[in-house]
C-alpha positions as CSV (number, residue, x, y, z in Angstrom):
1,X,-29.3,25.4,22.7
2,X,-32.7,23.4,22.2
3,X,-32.2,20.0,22.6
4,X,-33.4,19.7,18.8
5,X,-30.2,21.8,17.9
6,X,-28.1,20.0,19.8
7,X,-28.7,16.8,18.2
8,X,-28.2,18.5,14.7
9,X,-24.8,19.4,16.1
10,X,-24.0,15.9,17.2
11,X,-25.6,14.4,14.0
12,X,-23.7,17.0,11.4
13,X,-20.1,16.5,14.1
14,X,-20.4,12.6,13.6
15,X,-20.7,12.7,10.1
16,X,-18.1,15.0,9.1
17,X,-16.0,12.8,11.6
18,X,-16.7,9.8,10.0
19,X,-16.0,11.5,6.3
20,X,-12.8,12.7,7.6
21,X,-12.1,8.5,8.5
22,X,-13.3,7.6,5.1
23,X,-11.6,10.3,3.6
24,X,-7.9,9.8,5.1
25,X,-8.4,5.7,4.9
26,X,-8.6,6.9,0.7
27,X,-6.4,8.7,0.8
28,X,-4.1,6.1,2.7
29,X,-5.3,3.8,0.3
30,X,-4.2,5.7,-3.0
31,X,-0.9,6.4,-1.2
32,X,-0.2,3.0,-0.8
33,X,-1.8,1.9,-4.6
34,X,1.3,4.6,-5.9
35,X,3.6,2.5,-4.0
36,X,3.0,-0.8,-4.9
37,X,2.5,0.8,-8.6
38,X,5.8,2.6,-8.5
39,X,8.0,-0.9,-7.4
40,X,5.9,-2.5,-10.1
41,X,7.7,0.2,-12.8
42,X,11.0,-0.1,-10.7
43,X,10.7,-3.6,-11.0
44,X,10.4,-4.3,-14.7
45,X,12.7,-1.7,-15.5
46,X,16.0,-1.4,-12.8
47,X,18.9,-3.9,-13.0
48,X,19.5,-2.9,-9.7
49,X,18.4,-5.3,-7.2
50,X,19.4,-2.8,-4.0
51,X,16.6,-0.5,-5.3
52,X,13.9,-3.6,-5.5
53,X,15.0,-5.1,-2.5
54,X,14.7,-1.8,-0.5
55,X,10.5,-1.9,-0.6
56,X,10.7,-4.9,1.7
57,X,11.1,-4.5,5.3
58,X,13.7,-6.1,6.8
59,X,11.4,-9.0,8.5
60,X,9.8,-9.6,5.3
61,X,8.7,-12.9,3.8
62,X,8.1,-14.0,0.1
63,X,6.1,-16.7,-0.8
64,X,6.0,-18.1,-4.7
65,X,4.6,-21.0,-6.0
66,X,6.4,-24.5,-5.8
67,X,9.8,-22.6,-3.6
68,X,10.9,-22.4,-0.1
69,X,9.9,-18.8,1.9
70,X,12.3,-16.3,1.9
71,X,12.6,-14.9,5.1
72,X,14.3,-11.2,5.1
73,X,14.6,-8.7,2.7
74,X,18.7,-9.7,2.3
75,X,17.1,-13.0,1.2
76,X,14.5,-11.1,-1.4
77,X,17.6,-8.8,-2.8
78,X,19.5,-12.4,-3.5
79,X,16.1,-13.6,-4.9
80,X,16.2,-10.5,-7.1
81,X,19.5,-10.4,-8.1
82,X,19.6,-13.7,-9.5
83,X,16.3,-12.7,-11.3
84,X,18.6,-10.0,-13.2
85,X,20.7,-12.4,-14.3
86,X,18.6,-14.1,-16.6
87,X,18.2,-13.5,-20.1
88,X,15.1,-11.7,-21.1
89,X,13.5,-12.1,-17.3
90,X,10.7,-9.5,-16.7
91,X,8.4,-9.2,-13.9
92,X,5.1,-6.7,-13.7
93,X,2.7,-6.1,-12.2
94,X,-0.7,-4.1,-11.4
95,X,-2.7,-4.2,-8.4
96,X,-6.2,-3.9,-8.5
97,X,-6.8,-2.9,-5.2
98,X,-5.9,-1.8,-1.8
99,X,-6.8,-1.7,1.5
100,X,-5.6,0.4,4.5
101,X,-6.0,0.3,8.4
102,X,-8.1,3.5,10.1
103,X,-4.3,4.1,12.2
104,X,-2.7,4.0,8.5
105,X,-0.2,1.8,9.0
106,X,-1.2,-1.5,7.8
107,X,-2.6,-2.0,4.7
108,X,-2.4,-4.7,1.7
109,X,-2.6,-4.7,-2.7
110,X,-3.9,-7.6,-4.0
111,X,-3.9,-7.6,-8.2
112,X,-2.1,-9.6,-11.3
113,X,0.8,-10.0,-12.0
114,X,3.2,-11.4,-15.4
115,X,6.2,-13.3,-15.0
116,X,8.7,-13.9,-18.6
117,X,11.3,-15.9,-18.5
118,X,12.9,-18.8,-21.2
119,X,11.6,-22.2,-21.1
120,X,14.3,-24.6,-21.4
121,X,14.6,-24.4,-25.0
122,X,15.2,-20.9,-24.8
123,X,12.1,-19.3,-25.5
124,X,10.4,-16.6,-23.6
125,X,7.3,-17.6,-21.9
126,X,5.1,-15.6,-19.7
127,X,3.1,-16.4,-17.4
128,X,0.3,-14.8,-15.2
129,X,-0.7,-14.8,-12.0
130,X,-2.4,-13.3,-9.0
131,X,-0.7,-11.7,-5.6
132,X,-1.6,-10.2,-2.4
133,X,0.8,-8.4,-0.8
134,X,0.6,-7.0,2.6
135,X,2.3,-3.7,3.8
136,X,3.5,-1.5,7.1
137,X,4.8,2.2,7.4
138,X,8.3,1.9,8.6
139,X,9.4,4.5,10.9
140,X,10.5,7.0,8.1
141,X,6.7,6.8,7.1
142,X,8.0,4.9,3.8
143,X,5.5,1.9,2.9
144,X,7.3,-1.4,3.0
145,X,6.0,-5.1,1.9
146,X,6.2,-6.9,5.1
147,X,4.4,-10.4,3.6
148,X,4.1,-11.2,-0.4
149,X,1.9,-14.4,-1.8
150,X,1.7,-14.9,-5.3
151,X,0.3,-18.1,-7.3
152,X,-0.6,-19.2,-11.2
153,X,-3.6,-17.4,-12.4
154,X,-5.9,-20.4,-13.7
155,X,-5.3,-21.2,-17.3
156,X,-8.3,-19.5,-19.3
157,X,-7.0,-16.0,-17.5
């Protein structure tokens, strides 16, 4: 093989090597989009809070606006089931965007999210905001939030 040959071999090897990266970080990526998109539709639509709870790992932590951390997902299912409890609560939301490590395990969403619940008069209120919410694969190669941050979107949102 000429040496010219040989470093079209190497050139055309490293490039289909790096699409493959590119292409399975996607496709990592989407995977983890459908996730976070599918507990968004579980979210604002189940009355069950085992079903929420169970897209948090075990270790996870959620961080809100104005409350204590909750540390664990048994603390997140309590957090969730009192959620349920109130009249006309709703929670969505849509990410915009994710990101996933080249070993495909670690990744994180980041998008908006709406939050309605009544004022104390009574009345529903929503109100928007932004999250970023970071993910592992758990050992049955489920994704799982590990870490969730959420605050107010600013007022002219």
């Amino acid at each position: 093989m000429s040496m010219r040959a040989w470093m079209i071999a190497v050139g055309v090897s490293a490039l289909v090597t790096g699409c493959a990266s590119a292409s399975s970080e996607t496709s990592g990526a989407q995977s983890l989009l459908a996730t976070d998109r599918e507990w968004s539709k579980l979210a604002s639509t189940s009355k069950n809070a085992d079903s929420v709870a169970a897209y948090w790992t075990e270790d996870a932590r959620v961080v809100m606006p104005g409350q204590p951390v909750l540390a664990g997902r048994a603390a997140a299912r309590e957090m969730v089931a009192g959620m349920l409890k109130v009249p006309g609560f709703n929670i969505v939301w849509k990410p915009d965007s994710a990101v996933v490590s080249r070993g495909g395990d670690i990744g994180f969403t980041y998008g908006t999210n709406e939050l309605t619940v009544p004022d104390s008069t009574g009345k529903l209120v929503t109100m928007r905001g932004r999250y970023l919410t970071t993910w592992r694969k758990d050992a049955d190669g489920r994704w799982r939030c590990t870490q969730e941050y959420s605050n107010p979107a600013p007022a002219n949102s």
